[in-house]
C-alpha positions in Angstrom: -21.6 5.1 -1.0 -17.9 6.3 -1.9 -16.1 4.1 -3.9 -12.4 3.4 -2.7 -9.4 5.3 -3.9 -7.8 2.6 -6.0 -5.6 2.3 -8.9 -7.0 -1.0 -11.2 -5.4 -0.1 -14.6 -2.3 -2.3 -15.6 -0.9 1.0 -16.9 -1.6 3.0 -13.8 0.3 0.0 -12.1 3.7 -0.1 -14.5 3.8 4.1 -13.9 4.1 4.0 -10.3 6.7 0.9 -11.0 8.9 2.5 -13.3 8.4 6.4 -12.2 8.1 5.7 -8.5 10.4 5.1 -5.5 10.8 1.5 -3.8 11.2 1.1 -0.3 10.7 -2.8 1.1 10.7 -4.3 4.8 10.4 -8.2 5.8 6.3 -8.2 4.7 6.0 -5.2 2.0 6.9 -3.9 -0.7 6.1 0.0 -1.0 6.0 1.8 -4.5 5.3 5.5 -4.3 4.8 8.3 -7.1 2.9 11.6 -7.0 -0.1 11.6 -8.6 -2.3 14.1 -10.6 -5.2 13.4 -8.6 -6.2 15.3 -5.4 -6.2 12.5 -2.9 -4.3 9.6 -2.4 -4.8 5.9 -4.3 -3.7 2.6 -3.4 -3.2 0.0 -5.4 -2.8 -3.8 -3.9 -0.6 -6.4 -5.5 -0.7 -10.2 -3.5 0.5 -13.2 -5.8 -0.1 -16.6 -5.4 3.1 -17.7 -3.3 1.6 -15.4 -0.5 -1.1 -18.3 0.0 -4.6 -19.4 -1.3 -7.6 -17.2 -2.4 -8.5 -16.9 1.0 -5.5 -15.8 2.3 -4.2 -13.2 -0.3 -8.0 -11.8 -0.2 -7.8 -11.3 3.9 -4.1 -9.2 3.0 -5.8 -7.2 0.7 -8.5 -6.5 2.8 -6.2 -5.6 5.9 -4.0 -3.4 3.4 -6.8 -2.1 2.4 -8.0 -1.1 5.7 -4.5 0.7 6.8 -4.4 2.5 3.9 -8.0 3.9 5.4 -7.1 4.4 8.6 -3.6 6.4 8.5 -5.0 8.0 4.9 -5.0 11.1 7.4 -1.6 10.8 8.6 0.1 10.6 5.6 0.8 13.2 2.4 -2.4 13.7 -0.2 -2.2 13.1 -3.7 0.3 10.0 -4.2 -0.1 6.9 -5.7 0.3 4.4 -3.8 1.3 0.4 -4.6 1.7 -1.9 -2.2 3.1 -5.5 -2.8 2.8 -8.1 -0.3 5.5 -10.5 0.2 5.2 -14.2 1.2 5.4 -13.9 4.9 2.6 -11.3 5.3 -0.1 -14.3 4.7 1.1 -15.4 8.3 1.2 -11.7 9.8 -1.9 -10.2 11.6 -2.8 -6.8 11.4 -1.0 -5.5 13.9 2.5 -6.6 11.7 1.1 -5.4 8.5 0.0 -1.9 10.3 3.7 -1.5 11.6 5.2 -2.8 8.6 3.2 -0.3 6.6 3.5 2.6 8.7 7.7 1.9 8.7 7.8 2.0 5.1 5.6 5.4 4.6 8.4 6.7 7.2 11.0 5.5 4.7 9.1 7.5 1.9 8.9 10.6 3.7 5.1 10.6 3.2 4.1 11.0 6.8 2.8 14.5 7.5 4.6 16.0 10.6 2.9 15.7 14.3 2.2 19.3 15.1 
C-alpha cells in the first residue's frame, strides 16, 4: 500500500508558513509553497477550538480525502498546509470541498480545463 503524501516534520511545517503564500475563507486556512519533491504533499493542522478528538480527527480525515480527490486537478509538486478554522467542525464535506476548491483558485494552483 502507498503511503500518503504528507508533510509531519515541524520544520517542514514552519517553511511552508514563513516561505509560502496565505489565502483564508470562512472554514480554511490555505498555506502554499513549491516543493522539491515531484508530487504534491499536504499537511493538516486542526487545534483544539475546532472541537473534541472526534471531531478534529473526522476534518482531517475529510481534508484528507479532498486533497485525494482533486490531487489531479490541481498543480504537482507544492506543499500544501491546510489549517482548519473553528467553524469547519460543523461543516460537512460538501462545505469543506467548496471551501477548499475556492481557496486553490485563489492560489492559482488549479491546472486549466482544456
Amino acid at each position: 500500500m502507498k503511503r500518503f503524501p504528507s508533510i509531519k516534520k515541524n520544520s517542514e511545517f514552519q517553511k511552508v508558513y514563513k516561505n509560502g503564500t496565505s489565502y483564508a475563507n470562512k472554514l480554511l486556512i490555505m498555506y502554499v509553497k513549491v516543493g522539491d519533491m515531484p508530487n504534491s504533499r499536504i499537511g493538516i493542522s486542526v487545534s483544539k477550538k475546532v472541537g473534541n478528538s472526534v471531531v478534529r480527527h473526522r476534518v482531517t480525515r475529510l481534508i484528507r480525502e479532498i486533497f485525494r480527490l482533486h490531487k489531479e486537478e490541481t498543480d504537482s509538486g507544492l506543499d500544501i498546509v491546510v489549517v482548519a478554522r473553528q467553524a469547519a467542525g460543523d461543516s460537512d464535506f460538501k462545505k469543506l470541498e467548496d471551501a477548499y476548491m475556492h481557496l486553490c483558485g485563489l492560489h492559482n494552483i488549479r491546472k486549466e480545463s482544456k
